[in-house]
C-alpha positions as CSV (number, residue, x, y, z in Angstrom):
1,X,36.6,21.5,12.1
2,X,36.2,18.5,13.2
3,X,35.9,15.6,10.3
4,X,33.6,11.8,10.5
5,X,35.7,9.1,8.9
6,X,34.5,6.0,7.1
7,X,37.5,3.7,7.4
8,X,39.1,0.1,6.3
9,X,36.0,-0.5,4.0
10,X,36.1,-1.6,0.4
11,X,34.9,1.7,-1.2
12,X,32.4,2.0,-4.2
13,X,33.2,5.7,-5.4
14,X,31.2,5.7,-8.5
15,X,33.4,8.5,-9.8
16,X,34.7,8.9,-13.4
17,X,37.4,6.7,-12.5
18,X,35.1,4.0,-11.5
19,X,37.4,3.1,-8.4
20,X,37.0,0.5,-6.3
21,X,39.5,0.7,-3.3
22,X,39.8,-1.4,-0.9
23,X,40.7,-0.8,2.6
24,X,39.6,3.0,1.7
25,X,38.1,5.9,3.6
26,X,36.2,8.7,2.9
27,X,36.7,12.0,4.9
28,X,33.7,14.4,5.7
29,X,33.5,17.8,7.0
30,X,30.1,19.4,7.4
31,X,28.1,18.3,5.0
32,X,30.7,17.8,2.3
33,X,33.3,15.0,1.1
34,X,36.9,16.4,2.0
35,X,38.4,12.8,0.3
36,X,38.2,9.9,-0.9
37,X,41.5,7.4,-0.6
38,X,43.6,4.7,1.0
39,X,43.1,4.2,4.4
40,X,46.5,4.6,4.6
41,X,46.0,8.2,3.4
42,X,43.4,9.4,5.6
43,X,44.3,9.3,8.8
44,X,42.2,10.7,11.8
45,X,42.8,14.0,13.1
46,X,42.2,14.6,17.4
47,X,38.4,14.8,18.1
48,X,37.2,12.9,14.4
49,X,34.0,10.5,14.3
50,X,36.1,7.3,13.1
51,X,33.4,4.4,11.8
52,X,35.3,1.6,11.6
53,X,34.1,-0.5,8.9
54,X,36.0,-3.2,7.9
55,X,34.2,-6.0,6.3
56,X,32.0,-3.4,4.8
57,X,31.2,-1.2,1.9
58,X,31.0,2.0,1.6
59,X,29.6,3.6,-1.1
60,X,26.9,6.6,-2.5
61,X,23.6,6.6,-1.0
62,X,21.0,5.1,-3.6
63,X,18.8,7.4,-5.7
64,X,15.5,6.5,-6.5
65,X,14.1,9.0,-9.6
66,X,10.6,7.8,-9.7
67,X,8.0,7.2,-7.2
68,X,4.9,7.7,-5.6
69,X,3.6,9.6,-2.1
70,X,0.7,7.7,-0.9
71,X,1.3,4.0,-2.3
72,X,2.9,3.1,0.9
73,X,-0.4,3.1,2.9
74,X,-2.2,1.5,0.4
75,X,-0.3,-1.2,-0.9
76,X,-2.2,-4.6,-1.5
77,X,-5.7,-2.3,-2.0
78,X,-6.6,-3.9,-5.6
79,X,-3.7,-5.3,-6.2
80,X,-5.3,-8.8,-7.2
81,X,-7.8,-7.0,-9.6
82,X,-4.7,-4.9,-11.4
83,X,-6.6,-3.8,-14.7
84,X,-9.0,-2.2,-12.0
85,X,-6.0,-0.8,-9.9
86,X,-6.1,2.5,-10.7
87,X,-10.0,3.1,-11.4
88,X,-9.6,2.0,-7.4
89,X,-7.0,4.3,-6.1
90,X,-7.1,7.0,-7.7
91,X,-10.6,8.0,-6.9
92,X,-9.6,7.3,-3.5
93,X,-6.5,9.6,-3.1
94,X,-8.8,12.4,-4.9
95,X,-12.1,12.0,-2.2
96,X,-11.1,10.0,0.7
97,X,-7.0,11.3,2.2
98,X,-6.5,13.9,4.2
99,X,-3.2,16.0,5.3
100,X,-3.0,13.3,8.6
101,X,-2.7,10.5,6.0
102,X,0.0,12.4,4.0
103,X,2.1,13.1,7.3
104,X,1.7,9.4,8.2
105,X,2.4,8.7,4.8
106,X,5.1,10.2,4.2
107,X,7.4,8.8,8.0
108,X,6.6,5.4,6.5
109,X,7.5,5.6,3.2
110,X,10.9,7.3,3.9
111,X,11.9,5.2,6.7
112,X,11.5,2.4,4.1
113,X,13.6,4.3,1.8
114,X,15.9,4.9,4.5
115,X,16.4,1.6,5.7
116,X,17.0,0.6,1.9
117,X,19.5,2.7,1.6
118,X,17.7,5.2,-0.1
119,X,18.8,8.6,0.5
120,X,17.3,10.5,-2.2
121,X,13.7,9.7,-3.1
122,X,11.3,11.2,-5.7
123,X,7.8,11.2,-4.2
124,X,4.8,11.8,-6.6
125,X,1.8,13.4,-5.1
126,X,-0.5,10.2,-5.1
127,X,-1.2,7.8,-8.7
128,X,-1.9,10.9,-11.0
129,X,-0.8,14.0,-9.4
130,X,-3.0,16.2,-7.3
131,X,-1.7,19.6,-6.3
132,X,-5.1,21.2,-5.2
133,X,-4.4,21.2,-1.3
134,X,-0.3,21.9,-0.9
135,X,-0.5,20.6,2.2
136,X,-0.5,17.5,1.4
137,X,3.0,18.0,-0.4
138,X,4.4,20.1,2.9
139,X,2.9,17.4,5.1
140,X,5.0,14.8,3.5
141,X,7.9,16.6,2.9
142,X,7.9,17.5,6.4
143,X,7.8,13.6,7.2
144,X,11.5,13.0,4.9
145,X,13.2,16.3,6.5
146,X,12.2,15.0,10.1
147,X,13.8,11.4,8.6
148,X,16.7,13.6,7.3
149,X,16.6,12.5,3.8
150,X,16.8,13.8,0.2
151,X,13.0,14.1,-1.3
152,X,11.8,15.2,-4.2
153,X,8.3,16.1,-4.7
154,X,6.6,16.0,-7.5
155,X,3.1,17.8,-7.6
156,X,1.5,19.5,-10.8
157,X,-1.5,19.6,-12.7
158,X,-3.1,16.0,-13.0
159,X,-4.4,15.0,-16.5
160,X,-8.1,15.6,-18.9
161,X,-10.5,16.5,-18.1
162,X,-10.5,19.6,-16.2
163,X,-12.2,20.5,-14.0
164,X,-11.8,17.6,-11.1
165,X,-14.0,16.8,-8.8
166,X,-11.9,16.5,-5.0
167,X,-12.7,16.2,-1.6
168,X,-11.6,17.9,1.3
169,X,-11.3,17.1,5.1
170,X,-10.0,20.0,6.5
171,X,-13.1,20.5,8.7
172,X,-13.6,16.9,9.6
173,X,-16.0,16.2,7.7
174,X,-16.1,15.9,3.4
175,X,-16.5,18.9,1.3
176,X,-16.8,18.4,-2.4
177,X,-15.9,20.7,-5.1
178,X,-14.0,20.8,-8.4
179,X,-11.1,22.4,-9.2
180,X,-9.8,23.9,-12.6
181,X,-6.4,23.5,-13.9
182,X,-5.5,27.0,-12.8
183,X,-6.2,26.1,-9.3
184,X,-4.2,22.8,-10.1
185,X,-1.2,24.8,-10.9
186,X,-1.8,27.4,-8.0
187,X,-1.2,25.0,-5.4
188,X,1.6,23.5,-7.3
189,X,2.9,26.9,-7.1
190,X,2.2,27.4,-3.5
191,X,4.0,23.9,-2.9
192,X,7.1,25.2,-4.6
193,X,7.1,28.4,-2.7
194,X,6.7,26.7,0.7
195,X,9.2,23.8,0.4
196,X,11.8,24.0,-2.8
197,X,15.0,24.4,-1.3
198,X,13.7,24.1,2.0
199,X,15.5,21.6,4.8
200,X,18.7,23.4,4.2
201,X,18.5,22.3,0.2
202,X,17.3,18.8,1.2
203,X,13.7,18.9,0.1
204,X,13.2,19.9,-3.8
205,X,9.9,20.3,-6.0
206,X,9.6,19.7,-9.4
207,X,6.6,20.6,-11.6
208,X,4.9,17.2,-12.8
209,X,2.2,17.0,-14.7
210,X,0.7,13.9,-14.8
211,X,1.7,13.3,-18.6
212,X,3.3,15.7,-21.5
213,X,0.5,15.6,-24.0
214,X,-3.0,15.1,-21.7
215,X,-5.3,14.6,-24.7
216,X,-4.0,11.0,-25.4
217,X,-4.3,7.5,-23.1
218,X,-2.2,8.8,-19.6
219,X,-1.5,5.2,-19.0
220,X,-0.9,3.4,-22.2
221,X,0.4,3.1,-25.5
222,X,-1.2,5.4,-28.0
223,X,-0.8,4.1,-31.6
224,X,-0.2,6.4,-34.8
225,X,-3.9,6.9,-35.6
226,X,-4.9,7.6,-32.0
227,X,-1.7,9.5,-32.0
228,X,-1.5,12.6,-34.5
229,X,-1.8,15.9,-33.3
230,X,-1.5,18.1,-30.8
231,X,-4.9,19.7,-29.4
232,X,-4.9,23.6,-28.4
233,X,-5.3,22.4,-24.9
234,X,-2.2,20.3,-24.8
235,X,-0.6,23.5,-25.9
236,X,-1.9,25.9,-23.3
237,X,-0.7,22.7,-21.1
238,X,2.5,22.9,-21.7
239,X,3.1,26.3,-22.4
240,X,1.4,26.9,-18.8
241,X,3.8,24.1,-16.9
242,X,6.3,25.6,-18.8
243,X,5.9,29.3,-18.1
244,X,5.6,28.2,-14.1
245,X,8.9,25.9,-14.3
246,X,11.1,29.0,-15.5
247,X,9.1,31.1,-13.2
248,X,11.2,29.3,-10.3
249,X,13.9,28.2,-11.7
250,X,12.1,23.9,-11.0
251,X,12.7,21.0,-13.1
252,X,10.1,18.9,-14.7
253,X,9.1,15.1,-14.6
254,X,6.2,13.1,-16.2
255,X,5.2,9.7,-17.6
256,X,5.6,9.6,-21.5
257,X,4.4,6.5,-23.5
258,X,4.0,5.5,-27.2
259,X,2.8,8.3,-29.1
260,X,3.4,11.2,-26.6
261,X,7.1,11.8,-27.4
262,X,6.6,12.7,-31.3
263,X,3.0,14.7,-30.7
264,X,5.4,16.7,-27.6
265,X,7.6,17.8,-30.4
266,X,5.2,19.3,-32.4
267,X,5.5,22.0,-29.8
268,X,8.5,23.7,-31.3
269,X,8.8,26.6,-27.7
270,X,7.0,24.9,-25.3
271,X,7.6,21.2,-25.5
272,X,8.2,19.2,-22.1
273,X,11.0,17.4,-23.7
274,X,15.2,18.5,-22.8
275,X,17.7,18.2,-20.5
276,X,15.7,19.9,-17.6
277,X,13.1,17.3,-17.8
278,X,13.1,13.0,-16.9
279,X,10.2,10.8,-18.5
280,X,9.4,7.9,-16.8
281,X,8.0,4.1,-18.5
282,X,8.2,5.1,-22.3
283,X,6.6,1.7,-23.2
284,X,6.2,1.3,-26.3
285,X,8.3,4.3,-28.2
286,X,8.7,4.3,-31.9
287,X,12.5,4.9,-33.4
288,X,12.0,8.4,-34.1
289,X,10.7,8.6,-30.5
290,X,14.2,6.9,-29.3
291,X,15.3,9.8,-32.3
292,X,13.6,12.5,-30.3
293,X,14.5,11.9,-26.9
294,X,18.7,11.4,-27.7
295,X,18.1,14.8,-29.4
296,X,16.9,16.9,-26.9
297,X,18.8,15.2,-24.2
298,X,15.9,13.7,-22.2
299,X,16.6,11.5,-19.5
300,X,13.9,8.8,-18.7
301,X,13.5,6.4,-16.0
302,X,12.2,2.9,-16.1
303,X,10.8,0.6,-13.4
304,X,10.8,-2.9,-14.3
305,X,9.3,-5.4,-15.3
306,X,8.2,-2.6,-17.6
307,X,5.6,-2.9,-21.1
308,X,7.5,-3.5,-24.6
309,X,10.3,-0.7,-22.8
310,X,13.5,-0.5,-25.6
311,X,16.0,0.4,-22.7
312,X,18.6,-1.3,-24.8
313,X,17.6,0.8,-27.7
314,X,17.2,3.9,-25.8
315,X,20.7,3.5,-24.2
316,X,22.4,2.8,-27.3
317,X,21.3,6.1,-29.0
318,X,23.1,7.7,-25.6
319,X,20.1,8.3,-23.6
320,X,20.6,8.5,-19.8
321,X,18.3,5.8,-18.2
322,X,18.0,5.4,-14.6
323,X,16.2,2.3,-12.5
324,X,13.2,3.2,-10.1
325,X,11.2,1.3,-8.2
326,X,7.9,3.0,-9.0
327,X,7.3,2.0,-5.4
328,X,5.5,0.6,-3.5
329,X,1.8,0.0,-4.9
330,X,0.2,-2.1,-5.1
331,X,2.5,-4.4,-5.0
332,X,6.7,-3.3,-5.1
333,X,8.5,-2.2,-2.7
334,X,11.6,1.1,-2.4
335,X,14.5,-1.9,-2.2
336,X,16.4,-0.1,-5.1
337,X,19.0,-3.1,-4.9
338,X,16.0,-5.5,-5.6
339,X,14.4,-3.6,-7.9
340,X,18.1,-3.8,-10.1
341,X,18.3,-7.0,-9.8
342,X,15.0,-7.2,-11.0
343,X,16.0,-4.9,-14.1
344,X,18.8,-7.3,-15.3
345,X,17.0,-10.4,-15.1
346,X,14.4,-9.1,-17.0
347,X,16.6,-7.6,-19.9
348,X,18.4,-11.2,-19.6
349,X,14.9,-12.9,-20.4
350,X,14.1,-10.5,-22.9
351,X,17.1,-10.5,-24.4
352,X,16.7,-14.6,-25.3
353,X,18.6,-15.1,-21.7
354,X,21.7,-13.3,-23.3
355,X,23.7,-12.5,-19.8
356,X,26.2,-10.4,-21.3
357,X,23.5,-7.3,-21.1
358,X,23.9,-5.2,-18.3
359,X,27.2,-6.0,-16.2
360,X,26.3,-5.4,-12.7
361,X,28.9,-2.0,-13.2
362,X,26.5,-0.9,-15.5
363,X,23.1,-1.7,-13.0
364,X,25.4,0.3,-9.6
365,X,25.6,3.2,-12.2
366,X,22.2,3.5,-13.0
367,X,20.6,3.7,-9.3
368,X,23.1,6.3,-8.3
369,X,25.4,8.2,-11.0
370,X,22.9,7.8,-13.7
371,X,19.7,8.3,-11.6
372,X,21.2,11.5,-10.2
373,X,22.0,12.9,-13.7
374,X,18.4,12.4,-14.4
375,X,17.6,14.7,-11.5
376,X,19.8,17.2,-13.1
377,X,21.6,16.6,-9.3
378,X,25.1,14.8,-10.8
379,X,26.9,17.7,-9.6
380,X,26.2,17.1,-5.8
381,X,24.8,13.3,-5.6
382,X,25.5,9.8,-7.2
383,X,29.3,9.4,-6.3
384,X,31.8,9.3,-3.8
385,X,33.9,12.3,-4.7
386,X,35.5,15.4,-3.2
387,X,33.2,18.6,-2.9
388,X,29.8,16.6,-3.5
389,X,27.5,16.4,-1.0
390,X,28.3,13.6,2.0
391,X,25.1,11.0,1.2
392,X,27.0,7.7,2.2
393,X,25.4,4.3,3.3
394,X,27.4,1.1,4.5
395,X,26.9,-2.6,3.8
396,X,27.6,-5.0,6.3
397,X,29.1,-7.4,3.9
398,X,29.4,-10.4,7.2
399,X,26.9,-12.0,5.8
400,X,26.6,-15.8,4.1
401,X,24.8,-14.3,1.2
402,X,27.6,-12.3,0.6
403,X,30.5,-14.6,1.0
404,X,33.4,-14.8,0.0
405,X,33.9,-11.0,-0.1
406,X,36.2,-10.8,-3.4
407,X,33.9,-8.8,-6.7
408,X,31.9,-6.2,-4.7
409,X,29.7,-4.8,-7.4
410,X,28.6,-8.2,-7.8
411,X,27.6,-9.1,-4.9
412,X,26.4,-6.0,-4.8
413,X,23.5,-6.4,-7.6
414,X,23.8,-10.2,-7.3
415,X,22.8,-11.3,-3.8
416,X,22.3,-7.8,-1.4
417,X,19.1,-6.4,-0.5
418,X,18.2,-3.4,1.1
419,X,18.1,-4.8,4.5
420,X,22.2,-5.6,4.2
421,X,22.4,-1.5,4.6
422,X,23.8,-0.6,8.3
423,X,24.8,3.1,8.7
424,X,22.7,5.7,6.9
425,X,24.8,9.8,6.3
426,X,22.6,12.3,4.4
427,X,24.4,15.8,4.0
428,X,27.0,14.7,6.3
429,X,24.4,13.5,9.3
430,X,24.2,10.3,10.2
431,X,20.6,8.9,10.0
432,X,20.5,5.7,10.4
433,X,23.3,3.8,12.3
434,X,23.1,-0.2,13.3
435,X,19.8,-0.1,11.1
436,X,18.2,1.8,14.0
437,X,16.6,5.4,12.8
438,X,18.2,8.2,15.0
439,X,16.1,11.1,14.1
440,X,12.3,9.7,14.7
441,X,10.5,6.9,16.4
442,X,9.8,3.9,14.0
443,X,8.0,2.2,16.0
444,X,5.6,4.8,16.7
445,X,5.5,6.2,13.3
446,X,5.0,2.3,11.7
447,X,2.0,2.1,14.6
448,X,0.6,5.5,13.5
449,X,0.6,4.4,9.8
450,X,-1.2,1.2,10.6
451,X,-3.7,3.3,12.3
452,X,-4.8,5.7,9.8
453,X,-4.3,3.0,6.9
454,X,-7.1,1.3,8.7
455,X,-8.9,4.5,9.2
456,X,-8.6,5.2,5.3
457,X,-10.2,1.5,4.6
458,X,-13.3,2.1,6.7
459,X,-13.9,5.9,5.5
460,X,-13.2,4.6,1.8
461,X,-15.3,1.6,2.0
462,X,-12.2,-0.2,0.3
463,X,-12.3,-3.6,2.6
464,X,-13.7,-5.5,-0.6
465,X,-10.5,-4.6,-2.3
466,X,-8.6,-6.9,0.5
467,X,-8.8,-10.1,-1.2
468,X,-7.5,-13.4,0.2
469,X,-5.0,-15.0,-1.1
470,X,-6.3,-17.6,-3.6
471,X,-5.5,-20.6,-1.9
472,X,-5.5,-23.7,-3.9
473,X,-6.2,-21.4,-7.1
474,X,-3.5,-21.6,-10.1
475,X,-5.7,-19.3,-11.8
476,X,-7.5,-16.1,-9.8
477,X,-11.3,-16.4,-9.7
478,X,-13.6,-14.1,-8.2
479,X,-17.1,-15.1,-6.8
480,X,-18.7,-11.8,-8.6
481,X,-17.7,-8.9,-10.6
482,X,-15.1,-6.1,-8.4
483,X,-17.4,-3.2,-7.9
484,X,-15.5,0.3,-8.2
485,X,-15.9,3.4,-5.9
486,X,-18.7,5.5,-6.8
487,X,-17.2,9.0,-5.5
């Protein structure tokens, strides 16, 4: 069989060894690494794909563990009014999309993942899940495998109180009604059935429920007193998600904050807490919280700049912790090498500007070894290694910003952004090569994404929410108060 070969580039392998060879290769057949060595070593066999990429880097594509499906066409939407933000959009993802926004949705948010360098993205079903119609979860999914990435959906019974009131498009024109939590967890079940292993293993679901306990703040820090005990309905809650998770064989994610970790482990059988499971944010978590979640072998994930997070704390106590971008409303963006940087300078600040926190080895880790053990996935993804799955980008490193070309990793998470990415392989398949998308049309998909971003705005009513840009103001004033959608 016939092999493609990444040659004369300073490879990044990530693997236990940690090595870093320069003027390497890496071999691939199908949709598998055959080896990673010397140049010298792996030599190109009659009819081999040979990228020659010296003055490059190669290493594992980058794995984002937490964000959301949606935010991408409705980035900037409230974003100057952000204790409002979500009293905006959500209302708006729950009456006003329909499965063309999700399809649109979903082309632009993974070709920005893709061109990032992104090749293995979790996608949340809008701000607090909604699994009601599954076709918005096939429609975006669709979107990635047309891409040719990794995604991860995340769909799954959105918080209290149930019922919900949605609205649905399908006939063109709005149709109320509200939905129970058994129909919440039916479609997420229909969603796993249509697409979990789907795209030859490419496209994943796992169950999310908006958060592990839903009787406390989704959002926020719940203290001790608002904190105490678990309510028969966050029982049935997670004895429900639970029963459906082992039903199929799907790992779980969620958002945890202060006070749902200890009220979780009340729940001695069903509690959403172990190694099958990530949390992302934890703001706010108490020691025996930190206690908890090194105990059961929970993974979390953290976006910065993060609220009162102990990552230091958490890491210490031997809790994997992976960077996410949290991306892209209403205001970040899926640049996972951005987003890292990010990360460090904000443990620097926190830290009273103590630099020796988080070696820039230590920030490569956690957006690709470390974020694919979260994903339960370090078996296949997250290094360069023999046998794992071929997800490989390359850096053009021929570039002033990353001159002179000696320490890598540092320039790496120093001065590279996602835009530095050149060639794009995803399960062996090259999907991106000169920064130019092989498997769709950006330009079309980028022009139909404007289009029914647009169309959203007018249907929603949501052009009030575009605010100007304060110039002249040090301090953001508005004229009257921000009215919110009355759906």
């Amino acid at each position: 069989m016939t092999a493609t070969i990444f040659t004369h580039g300073t490879v990044l392998t990530i693997d236990p060894q940690r090595r870093i060879i320069e003027d390497g290769a890496v071999r691939i057949i199908g949709d598998r690494i055959a080896a990673v060595g010397p140049a010298s070593e792996i030599l190109p066999e009659p009819g081999d794909h040979v990228i020659d990429c010296r003055g490059k880097l190669i290493l594992p594509g980058l794995i984002d563990a937490h964000g959301h499906a949606g935010h991408c066409l409705i980035r900037g939407i409230g974003a100057d009014t952000s204790p409002l933000w979500m009293k905006i959009v959500t209302p708006t993802y729950w009456h006003q999309t329909t499965r063309e926004f999700w399809a649109a949705e979903g082309m632009v948010s993974g070709l920005e993942r893709l061109r990032a360098g992104v090749t293995t993205g979790v996608s949340i079903i809008s701000s607090m899940p909604r699994s009601d119609d599954p076709e918005f979860a096939v429609n975006h999914a669709r979107a990635y495998d047309r891409i040719g990435l990794r995604e991860i959906i995340c769909t799954g019974p959105a918080g209290l109180p149930w019922p919900r009131e949605v609205t649905r498009w399908e006939t063109g024109s709005p149709v109320r009604r509200s939905i129970t939590f058994s129909e919440m967890m039916e479609g997420a079940e229909a969603a796993i059935q249509t697409l979990d292993g789907s795209a030859d293993g490419r496209i994943k679901v796992y169950l999310t429920p908006f958060t592990i306990v839903p009787s406390i703040d989704p959002s926020n820090i719940s203290t001790p007193d608002q904190a105490v005990r678990l309510t028969q309905d966050d029982r049935d809650h997670a004895r429900v998600v639970r029963e459906l998770a082992r039903k199929y064989g799907v790992r779980l994610h969620s958002d945890a904050f202060a006070g749902h970790i200890r009220m979780a482990a009340q729940d001695t059988e069903n509690a959403l807490l172990g190694p099958d499971i990530h949390l992302q944010h934890c703001w706010g978590i108490s020691p025996q919280e930190i206690d908890i979640l090194a105990e059961t072998g929970t993974s979390v994930t953290h976006a910065p700049p993060g609220r009162s997070t102990p990552v230091i704390e958490m890491m210490a106590r031997g809790i994997n912790l992976a960077v996410t971008t949290d991306g892209t409303a209403p205001n970040r963006y899926f640049d996972l090498l951005q987003t890292a940087r990010l990360f460090q300078s904000v443990q620097h600040v926190l830290r009273g500007h103590d630099r020796y926190f988080f070696p820039p080895g230590k920030v490569l880790e956690m957006i690709t070894i470390d974020a694919a053990r979260a994903l339960g996935l370090d078996h296949e993804i997250g290094s360069l290694e023999a046998g794992k799955k071929a997800d490989v980008i390359v850096l053009d490193m021929r570039a002033p910003h990353l001159t002179p070309d000696w320490q890598p990793v540092h320039r790496l998470i120093a001065q590279a952004v996602g835009h530095d990415v050149e060639t794009v392989m995803v399960d062996g398949r090259i999907i991106m090569s000169d920064r130019r998308a092989l498997q769709v049309d950006e330009a079309e998909a980028i022009t139909e994404g404007n289009r029914v971003a647009r169309e959203l705005v007018a249907r929603a009513g949501l052009e009030k929410h575009l605010c100007e840009p304060g110039w002249g103001q040090l301090y953001r004033h508005f004229d009257e108060p921000v009215s919110l959608p009355q759906w």
